[in-house]
N, C-alpha and C positions, 0 to 999 in steps of 0.2 A: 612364538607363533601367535597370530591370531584368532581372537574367538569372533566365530561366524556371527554369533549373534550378537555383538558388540557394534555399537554406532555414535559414533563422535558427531556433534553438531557444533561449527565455529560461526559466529556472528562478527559484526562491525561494534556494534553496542548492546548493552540492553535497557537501553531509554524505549519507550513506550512510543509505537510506530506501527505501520501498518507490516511490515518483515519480522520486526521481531515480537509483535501481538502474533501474526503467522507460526514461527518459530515455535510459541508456545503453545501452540494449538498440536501441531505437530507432534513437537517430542510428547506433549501428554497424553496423546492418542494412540503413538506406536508403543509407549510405555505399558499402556494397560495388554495390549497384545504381544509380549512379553519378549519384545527387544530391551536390551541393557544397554542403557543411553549415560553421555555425559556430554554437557554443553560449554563450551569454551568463548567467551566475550574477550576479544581483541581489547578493550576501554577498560577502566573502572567501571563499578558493581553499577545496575540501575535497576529503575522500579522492579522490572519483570523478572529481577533476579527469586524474589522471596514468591511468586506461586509455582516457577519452576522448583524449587526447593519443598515449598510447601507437597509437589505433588511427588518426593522420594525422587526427585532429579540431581546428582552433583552440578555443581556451577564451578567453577574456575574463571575468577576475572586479570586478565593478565595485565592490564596496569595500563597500557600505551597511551599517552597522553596526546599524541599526535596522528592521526591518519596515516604517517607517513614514518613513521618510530619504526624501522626494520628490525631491531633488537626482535621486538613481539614475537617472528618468527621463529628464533628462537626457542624463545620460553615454550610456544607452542608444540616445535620440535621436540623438547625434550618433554612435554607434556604429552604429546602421544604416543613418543617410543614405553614412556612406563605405561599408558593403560592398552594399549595393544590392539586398537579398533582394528577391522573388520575392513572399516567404511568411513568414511568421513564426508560431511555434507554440508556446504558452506551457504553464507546468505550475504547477499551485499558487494561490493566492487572488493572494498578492502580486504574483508574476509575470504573472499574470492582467490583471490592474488594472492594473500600470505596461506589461504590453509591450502594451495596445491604445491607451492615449494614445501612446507613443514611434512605436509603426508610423503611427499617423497623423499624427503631427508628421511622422515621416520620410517619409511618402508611399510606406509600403509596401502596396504592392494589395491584400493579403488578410490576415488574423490568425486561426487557429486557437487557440482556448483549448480546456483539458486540466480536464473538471470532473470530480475524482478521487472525493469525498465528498460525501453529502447534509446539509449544513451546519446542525443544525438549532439548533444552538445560537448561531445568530450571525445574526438576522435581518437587521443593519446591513450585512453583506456582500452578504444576498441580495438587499439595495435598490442596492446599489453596481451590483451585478453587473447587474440588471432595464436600471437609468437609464443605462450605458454599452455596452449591444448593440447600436447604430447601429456602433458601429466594431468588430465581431465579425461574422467570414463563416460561422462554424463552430462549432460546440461538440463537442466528445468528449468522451462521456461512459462511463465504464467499466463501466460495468452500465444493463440496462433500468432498474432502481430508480432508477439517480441520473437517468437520463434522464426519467422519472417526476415525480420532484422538483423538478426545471429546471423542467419544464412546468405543474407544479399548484401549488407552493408557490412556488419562486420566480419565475414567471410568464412564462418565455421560450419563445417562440414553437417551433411542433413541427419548423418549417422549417431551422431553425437547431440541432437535435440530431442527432447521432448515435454510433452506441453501437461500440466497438472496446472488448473488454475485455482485461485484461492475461493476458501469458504467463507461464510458470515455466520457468528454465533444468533441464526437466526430471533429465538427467541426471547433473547437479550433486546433485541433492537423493535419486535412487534408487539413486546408488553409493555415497551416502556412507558413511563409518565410524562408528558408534553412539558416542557420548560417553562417554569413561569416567566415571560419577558418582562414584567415591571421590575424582579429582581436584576436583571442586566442594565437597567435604566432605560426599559424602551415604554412605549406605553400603551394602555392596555387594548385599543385599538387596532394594533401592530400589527402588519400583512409583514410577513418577516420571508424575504429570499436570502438565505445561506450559503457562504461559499466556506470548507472546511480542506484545509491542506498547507503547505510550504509556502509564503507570501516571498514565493520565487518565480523566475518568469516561466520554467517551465510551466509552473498550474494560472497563467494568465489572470493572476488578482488584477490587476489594471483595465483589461478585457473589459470585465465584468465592472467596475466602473463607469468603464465611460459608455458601456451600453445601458448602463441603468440610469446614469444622469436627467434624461429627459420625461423619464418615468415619474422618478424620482421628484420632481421640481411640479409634474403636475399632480400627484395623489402624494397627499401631506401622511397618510397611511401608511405606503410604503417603506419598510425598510430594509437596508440591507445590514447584514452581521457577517463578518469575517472573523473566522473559530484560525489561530494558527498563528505561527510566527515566524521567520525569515529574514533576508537582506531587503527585500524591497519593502520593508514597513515603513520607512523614514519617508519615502518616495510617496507612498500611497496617501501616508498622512497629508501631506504635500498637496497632492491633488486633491485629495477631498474637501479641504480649505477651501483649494483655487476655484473650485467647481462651486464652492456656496452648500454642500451639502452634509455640515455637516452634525447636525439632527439629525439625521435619519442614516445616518453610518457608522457602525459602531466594530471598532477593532477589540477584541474578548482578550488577544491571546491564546494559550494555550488552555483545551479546556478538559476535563475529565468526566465529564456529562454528555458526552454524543449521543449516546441513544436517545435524552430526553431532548437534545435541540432539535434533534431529526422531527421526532415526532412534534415539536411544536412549530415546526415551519411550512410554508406554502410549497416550496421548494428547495433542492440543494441543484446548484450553480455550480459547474467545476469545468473552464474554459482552457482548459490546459491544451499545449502546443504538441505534445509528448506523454506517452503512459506506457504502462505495462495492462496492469488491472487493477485499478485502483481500488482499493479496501470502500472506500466514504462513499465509490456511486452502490456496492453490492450492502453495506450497512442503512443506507439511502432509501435503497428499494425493498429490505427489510421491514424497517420502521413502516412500507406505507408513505415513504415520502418522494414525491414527482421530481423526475430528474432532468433538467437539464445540462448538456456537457457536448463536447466538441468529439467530432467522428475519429477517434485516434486509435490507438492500439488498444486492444483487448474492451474497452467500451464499447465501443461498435458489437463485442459480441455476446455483450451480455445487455444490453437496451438497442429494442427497434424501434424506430423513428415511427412517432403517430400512434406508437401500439405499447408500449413499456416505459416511453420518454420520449424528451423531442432530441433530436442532434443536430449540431451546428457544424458549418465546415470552421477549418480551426482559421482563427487569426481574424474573421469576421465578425467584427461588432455590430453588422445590420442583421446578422441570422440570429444575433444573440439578444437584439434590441427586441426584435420581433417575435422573438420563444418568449421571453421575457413579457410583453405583451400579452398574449397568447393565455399564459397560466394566470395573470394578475389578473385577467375578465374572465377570467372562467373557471370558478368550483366543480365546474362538473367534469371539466377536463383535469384537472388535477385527482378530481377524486379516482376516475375512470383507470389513469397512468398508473394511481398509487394503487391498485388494485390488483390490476394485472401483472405492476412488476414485483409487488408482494408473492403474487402467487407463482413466478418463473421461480426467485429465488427459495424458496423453502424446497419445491420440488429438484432443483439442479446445483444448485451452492452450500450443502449444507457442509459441514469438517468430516463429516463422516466419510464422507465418499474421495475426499481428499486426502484423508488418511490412508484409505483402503489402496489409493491411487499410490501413493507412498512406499507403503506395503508391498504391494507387487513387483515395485521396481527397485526395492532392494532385493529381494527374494531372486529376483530374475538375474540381477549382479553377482551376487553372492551365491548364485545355484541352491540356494537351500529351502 
């Protein structure tokens, strides 16, 4: 039998991400309110394994070297029939898909699935996802828009959504200490716009290139910094050459200093085609730093246009050229944005309230 108060949480990975930074936030919040948690990683171990541990959390990393290693389920099977959850609550497509088979092999009563993004480039997911919601109690989804999307393109029932959107460790991101750019090689003049995410086409890194081009070529000041890494880095490189720009364009990689580049930029840039609720615009507005970003899923509901941030429609580079413009001549409008969406965020996105949110709707599954 299962114990009521028992809750399994199954990820994709635990490399350092905006889901499984979430993840941790989560289980260590429902922990101290005195649910008995254990979190199960689909991959081998990664960073966010040891403050999960650190905070009396078991971890279990089951190995799967592949995205697509069926075995996994499995091992997961026989890892939930011995501890006897309650509940189980997945994050991610993959995790998704293997912890609602495994909970049903293991004969666990309920499965919550974590639907982070509006997938729109992957319709074979969204059939995966349609044809195996008999074994799903739950969906969370992190913005109205993706809850939206669930419902009208990928075709799951209205009964079966609901929406908790993510927090921001606010005061991590509004005490931080501003970046020094001469250590990144930039210099010490630097009007720095920041783009932070997947150098994938979903988050439009190319976008924001070629709307910055023209800026770019006239104020020798400006520059842009790309925090992140992905398939289209080779491409970008590419272009940055072709364009003549590349002084004032700098690829970091991957970086573990977000809060301090937040704070040392003009703006963060995030021109993405596709979202859920992106972690980098609510740590963004955090820090106090002015956002620009394309009208998409769950952005839209957390920055209003003129009043928290500008918004662009998505795939246009002349609304992005012109935001862009916009904040480069004007400190006061940057200052005014980073103010006001400082202050939305502390008052409506803290983890607290998303735990609580958590909270309830296992309680309410679970009757207890």
């Amino acid at each position: 039998m299962s114990d009521s108060r028992r809750i399994a949480f199954c990820i994709t990975d635990l490399d350092p991400g905006g889901a499984e930074r979430a993840l941790v936030q989560i289980v260590s919040g429902l922990a101290a309110r005195g649910w008995e948690l254990s979190v199960y990683c689909l991959s081998g171990p990664g960073a966010l394994v040891a403050p999960l541990q650190a905070a009396g959390i078991p971890v279990e990393c089951l190995g799967a070297t592949s995205p697509w290693a069926w075995r996994v389920v499995g091992r997961l099977t026989r890892a939930l029939r011995q501890w006897r959850p309650a509940l189980l609550q997945t994050f991610l497509f993959h995790a998704n898909l293997a912890g609602r088979w495994a909970a049903w092999r293991a004969g666990v009563p309920a499965t919550v699935c974590g639907l982070r993004v509006a997938e729109r480039d992957a319709p074979w997911r969204m059939r995966l996802d349609r044809w195996s919601q008999r074994l799903v109690r739950m969906n969370v989804c992190v913005s109205q828009g993706v809850a939206d999307f669930a419902h009208r393109e990928v075709g799951l029932p209205p009964h079966k959504l609901c929406v908790i959107r993510n927090g921001v460790e606010f005061e991590r991101f509004a005490q931080a200490r501003a970046v020094d750019w001469t250590a990144c090689g930039l210099p010490p003049d630097a009007t720095v716009f920041l783009f932070i995410g997947r150098l994938h086409p979903q988050k439009g890194p190319e976008l924001l290139l070629e709307a910055a081009t023209p800026w770019l070529k006239q104020q020798s000041s400006l520059h842009l910094v790309y925090v992140g890494e992905g398939p289209l880095r080779a491409e970008l490189e590419q272009q940055i050459e072709n364009r003549g720009v590349m002084s004032q364009v700098h690829l970091l990689g991957r970086r573990d200093d977000v809060p301090a580049l937040l704070k040392g930029a003009a703006a963060l840039v995030l021109p993405s085609r596709w979202e859920g609720l992106p972690n980098v615009v609510l740590e963004a507005m955090a820090a106090g730093c002015p956002v620009i970003a394309t009208d998409v899923e769950g952005t839209r509901e957390v920055l209003t246009h003129e009043e928290t941030g500008l918004l662009c429609q998505v795939n246009s580079v002349a609304e992005l050229r012109d935001a862009l413009g916009r904040l480069w001549s004007s400190p006061e409008l940057r200052r005014r944005l980073g103010e006001m969406s400082q202050h939305i965020v502390r008052e409506h996105f803290t983890w607290t309230s998303v735990i609580e949110s958590y909270d309830r709707l296992y309680r309410a599954i679970l009757e207890c």
